[in-house]
KETIFI-427413 format. One record per atom (N, C-alpha, C, O): atom name; z, y, x; residue in three letters; residue number from 1. Coordinates in Angstrom, 1 decimal. Each point is the difference from the previous one (the first is absolute). Example, Ala and Ser with C-alpha at 12.3 -4.5 7.8 and 13.67 -1.06 7.14 Angstrom:
2
("N"; (7.8; -5.7; 13.2); "ALA"; 1);
("CA"; (0.0; 1.2; -0.9); "ALA"; 1);
("C"; (0.0; 1.2; 0.9); "ALA"; 1);
("O"; (0.7; 0.0; 1.0); "ALA"; 1);
("N"; (-1.4; 1.1; -1.4); "SER"; 2);
("CA"; (0.0; 1.1; 0.9); "SER"; 2);
("C"; (0.8; 1.1; -0.8); "SER"; 2);
("O"; (0.1; 1.1; 0.5); "SER"; 2);
***
This chain:
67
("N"; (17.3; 49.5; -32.3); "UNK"; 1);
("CA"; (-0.9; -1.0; 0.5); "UNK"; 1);
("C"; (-0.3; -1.0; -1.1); "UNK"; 1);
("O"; (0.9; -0.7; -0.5); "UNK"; 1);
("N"; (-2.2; 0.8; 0.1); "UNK"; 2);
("CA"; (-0.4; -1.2; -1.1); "UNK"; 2);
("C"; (0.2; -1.1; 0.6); "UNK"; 2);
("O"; (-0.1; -0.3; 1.2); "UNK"; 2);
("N"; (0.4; -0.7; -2.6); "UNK"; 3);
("CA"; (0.3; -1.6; 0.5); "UNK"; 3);
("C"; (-0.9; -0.8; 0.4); "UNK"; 3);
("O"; (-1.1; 0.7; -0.1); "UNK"; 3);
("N"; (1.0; -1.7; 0.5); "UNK"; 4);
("CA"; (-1.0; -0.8; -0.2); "UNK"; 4);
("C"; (-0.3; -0.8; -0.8); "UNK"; 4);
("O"; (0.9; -0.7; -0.4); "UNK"; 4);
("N"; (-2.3; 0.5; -0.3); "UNK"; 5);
("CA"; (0.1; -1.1; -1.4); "UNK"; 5);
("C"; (-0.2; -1.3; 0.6); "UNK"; 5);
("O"; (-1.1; 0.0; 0.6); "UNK"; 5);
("N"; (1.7; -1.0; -0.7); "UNK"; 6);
("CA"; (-0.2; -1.0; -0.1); "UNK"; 6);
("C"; (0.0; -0.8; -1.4); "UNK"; 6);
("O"; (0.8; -0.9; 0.0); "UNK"; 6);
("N"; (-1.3; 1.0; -0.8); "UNK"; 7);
("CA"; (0.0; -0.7; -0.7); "UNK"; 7);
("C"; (-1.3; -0.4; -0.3); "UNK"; 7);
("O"; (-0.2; -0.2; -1.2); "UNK"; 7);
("N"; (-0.7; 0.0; 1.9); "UNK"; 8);
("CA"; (-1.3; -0.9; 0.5); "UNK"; 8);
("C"; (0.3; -0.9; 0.9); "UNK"; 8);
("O"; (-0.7; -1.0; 0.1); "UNK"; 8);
("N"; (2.0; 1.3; 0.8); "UNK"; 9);
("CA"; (0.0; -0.7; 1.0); "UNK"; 9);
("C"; (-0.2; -1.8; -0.4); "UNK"; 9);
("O"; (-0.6; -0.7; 0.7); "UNK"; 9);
("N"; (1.0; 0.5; -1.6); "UNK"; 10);
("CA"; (0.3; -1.7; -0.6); "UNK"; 10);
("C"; (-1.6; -0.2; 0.1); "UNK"; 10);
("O"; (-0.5; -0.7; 0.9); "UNK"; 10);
("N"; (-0.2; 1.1; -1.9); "UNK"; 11);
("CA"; (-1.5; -0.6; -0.1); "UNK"; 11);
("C"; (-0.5; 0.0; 1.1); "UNK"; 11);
("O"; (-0.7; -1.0; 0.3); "UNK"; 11);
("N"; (0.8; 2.2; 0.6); "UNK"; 12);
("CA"; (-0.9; -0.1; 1.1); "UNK"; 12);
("C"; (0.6; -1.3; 0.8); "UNK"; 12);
("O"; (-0.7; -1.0; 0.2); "UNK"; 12);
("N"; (2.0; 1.2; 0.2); "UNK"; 13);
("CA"; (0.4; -1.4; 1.1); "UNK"; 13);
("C"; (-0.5; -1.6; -1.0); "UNK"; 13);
("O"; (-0.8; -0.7; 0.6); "UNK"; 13);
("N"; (1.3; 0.4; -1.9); "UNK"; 14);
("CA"; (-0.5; -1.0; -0.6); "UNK"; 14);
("C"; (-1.7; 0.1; 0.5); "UNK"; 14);
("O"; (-0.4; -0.7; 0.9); "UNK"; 14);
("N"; (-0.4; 1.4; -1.5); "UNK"; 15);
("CA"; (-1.6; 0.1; -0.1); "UNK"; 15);
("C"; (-0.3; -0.5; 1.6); "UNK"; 15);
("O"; (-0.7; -1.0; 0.1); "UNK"; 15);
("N"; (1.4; 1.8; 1.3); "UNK"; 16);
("CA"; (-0.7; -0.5; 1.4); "UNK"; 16);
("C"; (0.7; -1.4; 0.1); "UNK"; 16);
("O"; (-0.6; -0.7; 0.9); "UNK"; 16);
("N"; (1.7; 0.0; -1.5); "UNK"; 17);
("CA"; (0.5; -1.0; 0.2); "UNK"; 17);
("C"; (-1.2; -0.6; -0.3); "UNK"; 17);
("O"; (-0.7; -0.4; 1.0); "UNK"; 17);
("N"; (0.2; 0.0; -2.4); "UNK"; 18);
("CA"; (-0.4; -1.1; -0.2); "UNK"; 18);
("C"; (-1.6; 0.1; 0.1); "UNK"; 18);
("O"; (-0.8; -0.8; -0.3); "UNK"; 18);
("N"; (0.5; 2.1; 0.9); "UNK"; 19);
("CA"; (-1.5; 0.1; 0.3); "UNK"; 19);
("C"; (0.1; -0.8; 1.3); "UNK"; 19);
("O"; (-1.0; -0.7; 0.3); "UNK"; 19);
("N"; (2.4; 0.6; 0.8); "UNK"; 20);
("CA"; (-0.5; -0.6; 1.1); "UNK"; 20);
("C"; (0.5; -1.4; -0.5); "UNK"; 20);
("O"; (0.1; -0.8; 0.9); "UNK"; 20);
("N"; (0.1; 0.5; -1.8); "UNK"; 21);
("CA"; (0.6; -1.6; -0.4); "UNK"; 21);
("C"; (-1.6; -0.2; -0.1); "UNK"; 21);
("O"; (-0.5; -0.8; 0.9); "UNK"; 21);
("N"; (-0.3; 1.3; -1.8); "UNK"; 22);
("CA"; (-1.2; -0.7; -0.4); "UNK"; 22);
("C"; (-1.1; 0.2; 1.0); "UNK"; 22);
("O"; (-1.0; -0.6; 0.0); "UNK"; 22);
("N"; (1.3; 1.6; 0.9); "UNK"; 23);
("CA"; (-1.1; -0.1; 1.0); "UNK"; 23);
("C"; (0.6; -0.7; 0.7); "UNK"; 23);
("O"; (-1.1; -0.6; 0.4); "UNK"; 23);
("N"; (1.9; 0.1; 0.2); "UNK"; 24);
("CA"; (0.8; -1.1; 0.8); "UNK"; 24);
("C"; (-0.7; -1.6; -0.4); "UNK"; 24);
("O"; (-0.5; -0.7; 0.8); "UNK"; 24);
("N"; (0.7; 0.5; -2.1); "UNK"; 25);
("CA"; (-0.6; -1.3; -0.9); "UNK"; 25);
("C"; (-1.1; 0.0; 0.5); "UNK"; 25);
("O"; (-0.5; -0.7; 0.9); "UNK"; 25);
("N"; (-0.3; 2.1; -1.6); "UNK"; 26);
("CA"; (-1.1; -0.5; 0.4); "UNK"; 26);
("C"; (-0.7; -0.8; 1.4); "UNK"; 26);
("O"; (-0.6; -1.0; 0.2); "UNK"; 26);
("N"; (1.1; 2.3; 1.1); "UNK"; 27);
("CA"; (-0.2; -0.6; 0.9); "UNK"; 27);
("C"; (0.4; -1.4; 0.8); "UNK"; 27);
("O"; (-0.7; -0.6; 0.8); "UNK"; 27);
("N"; (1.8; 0.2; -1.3); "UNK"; 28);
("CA"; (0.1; -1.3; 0.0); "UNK"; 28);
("C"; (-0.4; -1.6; -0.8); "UNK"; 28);
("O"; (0.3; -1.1; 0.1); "UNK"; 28);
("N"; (-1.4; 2.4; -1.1); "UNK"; 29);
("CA"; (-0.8; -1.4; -1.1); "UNK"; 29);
("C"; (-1.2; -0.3; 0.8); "UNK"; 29);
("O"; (-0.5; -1.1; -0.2); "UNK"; 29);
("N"; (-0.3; 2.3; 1.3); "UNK"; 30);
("CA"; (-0.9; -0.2; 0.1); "UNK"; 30);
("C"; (-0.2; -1.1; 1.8); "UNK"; 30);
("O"; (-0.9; -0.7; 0.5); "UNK"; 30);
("N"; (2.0; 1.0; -0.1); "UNK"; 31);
("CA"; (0.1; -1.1; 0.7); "UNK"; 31);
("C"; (0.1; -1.4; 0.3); "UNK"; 31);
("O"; (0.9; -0.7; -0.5); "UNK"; 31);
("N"; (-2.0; 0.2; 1.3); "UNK"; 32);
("CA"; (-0.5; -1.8; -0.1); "UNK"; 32);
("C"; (1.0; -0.5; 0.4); "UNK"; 32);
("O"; (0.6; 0.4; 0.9); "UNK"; 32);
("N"; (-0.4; -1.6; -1.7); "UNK"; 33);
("CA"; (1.3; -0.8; 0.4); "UNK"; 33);
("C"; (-0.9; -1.1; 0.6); "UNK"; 33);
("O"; (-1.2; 0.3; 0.0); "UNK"; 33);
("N"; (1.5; -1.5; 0.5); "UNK"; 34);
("CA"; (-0.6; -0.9; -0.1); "UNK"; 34);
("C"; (0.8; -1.3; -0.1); "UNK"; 34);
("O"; (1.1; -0.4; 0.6); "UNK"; 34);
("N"; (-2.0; -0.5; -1.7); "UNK"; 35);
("CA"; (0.7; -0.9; -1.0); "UNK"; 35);
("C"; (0.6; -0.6; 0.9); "UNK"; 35);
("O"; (1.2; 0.2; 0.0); "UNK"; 35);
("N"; (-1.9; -1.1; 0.9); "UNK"; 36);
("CA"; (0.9; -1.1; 0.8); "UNK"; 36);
("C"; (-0.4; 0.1; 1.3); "UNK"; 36);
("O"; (-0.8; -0.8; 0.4); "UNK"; 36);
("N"; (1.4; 1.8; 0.7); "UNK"; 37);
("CA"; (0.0; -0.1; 1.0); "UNK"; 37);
("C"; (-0.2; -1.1; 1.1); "UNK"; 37);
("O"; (1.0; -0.4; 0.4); "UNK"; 37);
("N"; (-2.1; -0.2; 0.1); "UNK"; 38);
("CA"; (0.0; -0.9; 1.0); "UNK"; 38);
("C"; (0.1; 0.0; 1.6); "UNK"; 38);
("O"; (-1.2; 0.0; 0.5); "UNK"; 38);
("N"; (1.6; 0.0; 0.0); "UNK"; 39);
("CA"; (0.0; -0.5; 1.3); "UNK"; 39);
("C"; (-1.7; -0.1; 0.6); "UNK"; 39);
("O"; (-0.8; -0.8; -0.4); "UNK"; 39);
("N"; (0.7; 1.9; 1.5); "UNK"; 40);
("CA"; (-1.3; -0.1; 0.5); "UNK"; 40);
("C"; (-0.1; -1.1; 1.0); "UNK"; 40);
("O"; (0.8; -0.2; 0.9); "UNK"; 40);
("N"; (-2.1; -0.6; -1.0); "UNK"; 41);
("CA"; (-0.4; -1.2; 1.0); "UNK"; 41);
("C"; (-0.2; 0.6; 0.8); "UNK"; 41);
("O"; (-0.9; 0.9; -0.1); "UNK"; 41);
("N"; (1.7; -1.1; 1.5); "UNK"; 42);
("CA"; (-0.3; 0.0; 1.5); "UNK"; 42);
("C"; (-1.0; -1.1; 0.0); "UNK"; 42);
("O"; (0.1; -0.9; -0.8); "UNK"; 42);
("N"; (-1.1; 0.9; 1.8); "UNK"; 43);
("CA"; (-0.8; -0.9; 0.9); "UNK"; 43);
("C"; (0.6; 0.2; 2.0); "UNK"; 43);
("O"; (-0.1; 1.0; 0.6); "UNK"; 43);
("N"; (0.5; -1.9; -0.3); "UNK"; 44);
("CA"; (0.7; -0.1; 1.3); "UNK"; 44);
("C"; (-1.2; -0.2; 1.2); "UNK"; 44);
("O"; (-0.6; -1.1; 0.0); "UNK"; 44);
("N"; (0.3; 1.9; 0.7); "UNK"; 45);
("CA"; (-1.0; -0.6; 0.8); "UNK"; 45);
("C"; (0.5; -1.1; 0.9); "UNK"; 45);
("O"; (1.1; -0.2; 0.4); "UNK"; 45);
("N"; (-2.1; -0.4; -0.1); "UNK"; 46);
("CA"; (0.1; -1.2; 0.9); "UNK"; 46);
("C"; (-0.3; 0.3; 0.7); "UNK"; 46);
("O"; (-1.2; 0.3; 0.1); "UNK"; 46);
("N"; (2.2; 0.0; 1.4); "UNK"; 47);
("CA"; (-0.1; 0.2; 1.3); "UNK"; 47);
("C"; (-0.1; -0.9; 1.1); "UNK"; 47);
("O"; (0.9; -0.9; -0.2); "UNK"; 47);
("N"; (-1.5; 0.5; 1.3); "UNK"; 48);
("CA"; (0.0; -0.9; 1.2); "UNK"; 48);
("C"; (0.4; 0.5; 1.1); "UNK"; 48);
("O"; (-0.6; 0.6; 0.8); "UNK"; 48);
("N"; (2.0; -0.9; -0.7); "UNK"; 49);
("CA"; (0.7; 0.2; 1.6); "UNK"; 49);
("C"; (0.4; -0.5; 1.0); "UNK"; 49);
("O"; (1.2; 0.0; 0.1); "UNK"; 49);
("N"; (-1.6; -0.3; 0.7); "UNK"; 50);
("CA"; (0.6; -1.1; 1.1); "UNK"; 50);
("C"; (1.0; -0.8; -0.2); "UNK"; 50);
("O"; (0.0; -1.2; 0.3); "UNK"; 50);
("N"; (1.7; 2.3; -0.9); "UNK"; 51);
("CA"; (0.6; -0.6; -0.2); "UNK"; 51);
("C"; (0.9; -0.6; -1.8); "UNK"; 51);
("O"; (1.1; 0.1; -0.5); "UNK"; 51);
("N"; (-2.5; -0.5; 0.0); "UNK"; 52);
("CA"; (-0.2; 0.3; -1.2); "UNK"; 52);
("C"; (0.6; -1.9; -0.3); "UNK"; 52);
("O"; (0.7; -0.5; -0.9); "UNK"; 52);
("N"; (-1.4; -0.2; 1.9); "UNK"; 53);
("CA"; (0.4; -1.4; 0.0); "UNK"; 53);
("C"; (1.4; -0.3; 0.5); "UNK"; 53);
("O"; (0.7; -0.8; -0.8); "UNK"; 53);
("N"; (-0.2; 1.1; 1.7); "UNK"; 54);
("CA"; (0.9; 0.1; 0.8); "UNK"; 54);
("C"; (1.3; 0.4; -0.8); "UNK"; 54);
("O"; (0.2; 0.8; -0.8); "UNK"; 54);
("N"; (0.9; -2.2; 1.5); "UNK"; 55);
("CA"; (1.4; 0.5; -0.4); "UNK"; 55);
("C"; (0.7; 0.9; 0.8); "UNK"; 55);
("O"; (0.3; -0.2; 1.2); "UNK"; 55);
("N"; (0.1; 1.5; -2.0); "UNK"; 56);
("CA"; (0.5; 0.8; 1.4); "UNK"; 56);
("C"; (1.7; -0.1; -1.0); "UNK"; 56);
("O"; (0.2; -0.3; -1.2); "UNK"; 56);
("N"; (0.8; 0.9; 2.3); "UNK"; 57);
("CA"; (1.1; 0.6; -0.8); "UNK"; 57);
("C"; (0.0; 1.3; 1.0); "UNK"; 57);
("O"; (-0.5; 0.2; 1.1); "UNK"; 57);
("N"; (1.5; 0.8; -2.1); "UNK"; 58);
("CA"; (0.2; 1.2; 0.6); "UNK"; 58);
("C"; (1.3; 0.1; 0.4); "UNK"; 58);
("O"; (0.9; -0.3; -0.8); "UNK"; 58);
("N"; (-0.8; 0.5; 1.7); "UNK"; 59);
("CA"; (2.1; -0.1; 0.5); "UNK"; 59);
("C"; (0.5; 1.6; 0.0); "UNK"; 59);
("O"; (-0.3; 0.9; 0.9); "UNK"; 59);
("N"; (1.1; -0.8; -2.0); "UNK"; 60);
("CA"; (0.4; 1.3; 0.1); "UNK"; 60);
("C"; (1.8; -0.2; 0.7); "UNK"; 60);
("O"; (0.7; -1.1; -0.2); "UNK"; 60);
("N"; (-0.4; 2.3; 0.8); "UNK"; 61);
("CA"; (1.1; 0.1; 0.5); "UNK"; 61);
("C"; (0.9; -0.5; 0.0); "UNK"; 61);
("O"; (0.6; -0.3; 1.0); "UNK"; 61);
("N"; (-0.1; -0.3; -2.9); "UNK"; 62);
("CA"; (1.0; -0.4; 0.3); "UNK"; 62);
("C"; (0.0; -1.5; -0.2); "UNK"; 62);
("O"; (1.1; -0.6; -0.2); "UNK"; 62);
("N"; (-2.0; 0.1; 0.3); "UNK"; 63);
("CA"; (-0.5; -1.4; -0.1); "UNK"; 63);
("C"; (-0.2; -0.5; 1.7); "UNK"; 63);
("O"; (-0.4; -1.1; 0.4); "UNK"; 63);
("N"; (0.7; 1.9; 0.2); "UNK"; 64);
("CA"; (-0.2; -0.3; 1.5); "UNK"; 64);
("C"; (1.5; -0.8; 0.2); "UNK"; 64);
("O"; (1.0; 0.2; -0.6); "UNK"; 64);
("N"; (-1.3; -1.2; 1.5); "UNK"; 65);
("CA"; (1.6; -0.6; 0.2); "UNK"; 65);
("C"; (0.7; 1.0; 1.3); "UNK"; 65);
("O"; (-0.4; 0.6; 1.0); "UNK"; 65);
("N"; (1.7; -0.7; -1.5); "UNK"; 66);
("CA"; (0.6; 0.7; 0.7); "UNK"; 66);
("C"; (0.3; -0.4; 1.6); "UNK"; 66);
("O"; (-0.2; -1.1; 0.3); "UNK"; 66);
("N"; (0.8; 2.0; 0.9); "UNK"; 67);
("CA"; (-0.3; -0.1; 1.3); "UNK"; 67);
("C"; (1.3; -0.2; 0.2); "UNK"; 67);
("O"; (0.4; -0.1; 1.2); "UNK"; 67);
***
């Protein structure tokens, strides 16, 4: 049974290494960074509720006095 030649094996594994190193770069040169990220302005609408004036409190559970 003939051997196997490996003695290409080196260039070939080197050569797909650094073809995916530079297509890797590339793809990551061509994406937009952006310089200085800001914070998007909300506008809050102004709603009218009946109980919009009004002091309410909410009594949860354990704020109830005990029995």
């Amino acid at each position: 049974m003939p051997q196997l030649d490996t003695s290409t094996w080196f260039i070939t594994i080197v050569s797909m290494i650094l073809t995916l190193f530079i297509m890797m770069q590339l793809k990551i040169s061509k994406h937009l960074y952006y310089i200085n990220p800001e914070p998007k302005t909300t506008k809050s609408m102004k709603s009218t509720t009946p109980w919009e004036n009004k002091w309410t409190k909410i009594y949860l559970p354990h704020s109830l006095p005990l029995r």
